[in-house]
C-alpha positions as CSV (number, residue, x, y, z in Angstrom):
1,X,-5.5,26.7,23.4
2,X,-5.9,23.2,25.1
3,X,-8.5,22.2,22.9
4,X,-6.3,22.7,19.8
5,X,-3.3,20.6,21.5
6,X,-5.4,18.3,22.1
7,X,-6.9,17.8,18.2
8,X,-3.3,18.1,17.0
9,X,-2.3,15.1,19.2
10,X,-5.5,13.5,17.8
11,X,-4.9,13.8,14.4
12,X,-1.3,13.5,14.8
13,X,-2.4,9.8,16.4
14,X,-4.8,9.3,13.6
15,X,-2.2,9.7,10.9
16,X,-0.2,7.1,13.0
17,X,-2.7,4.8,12.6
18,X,-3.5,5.5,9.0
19,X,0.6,5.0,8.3
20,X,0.7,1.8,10.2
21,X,-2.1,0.1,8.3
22,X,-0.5,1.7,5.1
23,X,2.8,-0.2,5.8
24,X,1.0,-3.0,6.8
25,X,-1.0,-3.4,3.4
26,X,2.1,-2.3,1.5
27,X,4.1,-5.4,3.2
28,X,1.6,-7.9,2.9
29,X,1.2,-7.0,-1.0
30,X,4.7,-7.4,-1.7
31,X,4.9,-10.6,0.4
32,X,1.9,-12.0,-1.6
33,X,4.0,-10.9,-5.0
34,X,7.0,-12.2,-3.8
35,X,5.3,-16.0,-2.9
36,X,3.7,-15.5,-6.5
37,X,7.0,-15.5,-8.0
38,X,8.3,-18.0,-5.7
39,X,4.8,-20.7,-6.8
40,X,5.8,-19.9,-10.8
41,X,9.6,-20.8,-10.2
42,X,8.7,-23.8,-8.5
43,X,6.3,-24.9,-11.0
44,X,8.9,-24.6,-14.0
45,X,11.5,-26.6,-12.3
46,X,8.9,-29.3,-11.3
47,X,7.6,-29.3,-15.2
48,X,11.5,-29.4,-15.6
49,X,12.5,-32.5,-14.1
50,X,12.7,-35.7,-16.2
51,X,9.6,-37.6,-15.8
52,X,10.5,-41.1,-14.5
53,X,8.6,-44.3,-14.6
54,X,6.0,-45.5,-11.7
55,X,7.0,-48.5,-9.8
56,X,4.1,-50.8,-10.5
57,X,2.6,-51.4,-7.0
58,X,5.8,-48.8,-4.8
59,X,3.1,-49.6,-1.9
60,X,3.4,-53.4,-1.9
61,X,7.2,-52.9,-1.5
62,X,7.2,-55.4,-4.2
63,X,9.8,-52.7,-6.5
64,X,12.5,-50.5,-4.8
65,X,13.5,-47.0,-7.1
66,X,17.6,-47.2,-6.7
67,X,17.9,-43.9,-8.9
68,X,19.6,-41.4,-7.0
């Protein structure tokens, strides 16, 4: 009778783990989906933003942009 306690509290422990990793994999699929969505939204609002005109040398600090 010990013996089978004990491989019920093995596999019992064993399923633990298995459901552990299962959530684990489960969570980092949907957080992967959800920064996929999050990479296409920012994409279309960058492609939507006007396109504005280079100063000609911004590093000289020879042209300041005043648009706000």
């Amino acid at each position: 009778m010990e013996q089978e306690g004990g491989m019920r509290m093995e596999l019992s422990s064993m399923m633990g783990k298995q459901v552990a990793e299962l959530q684990q994999t489960l969570g980092l699929n949907l957080l992967k989906s959800q920064m996929a969505t999050q990479t296409a939204q920012a994409v279309k609002m960058m492609e939507a933003l006007p396109k504005s005109e280079q100063a000609p040398h911004p590093f000289k600090g020879t042209a300041v942009d005043m648009k706000a």
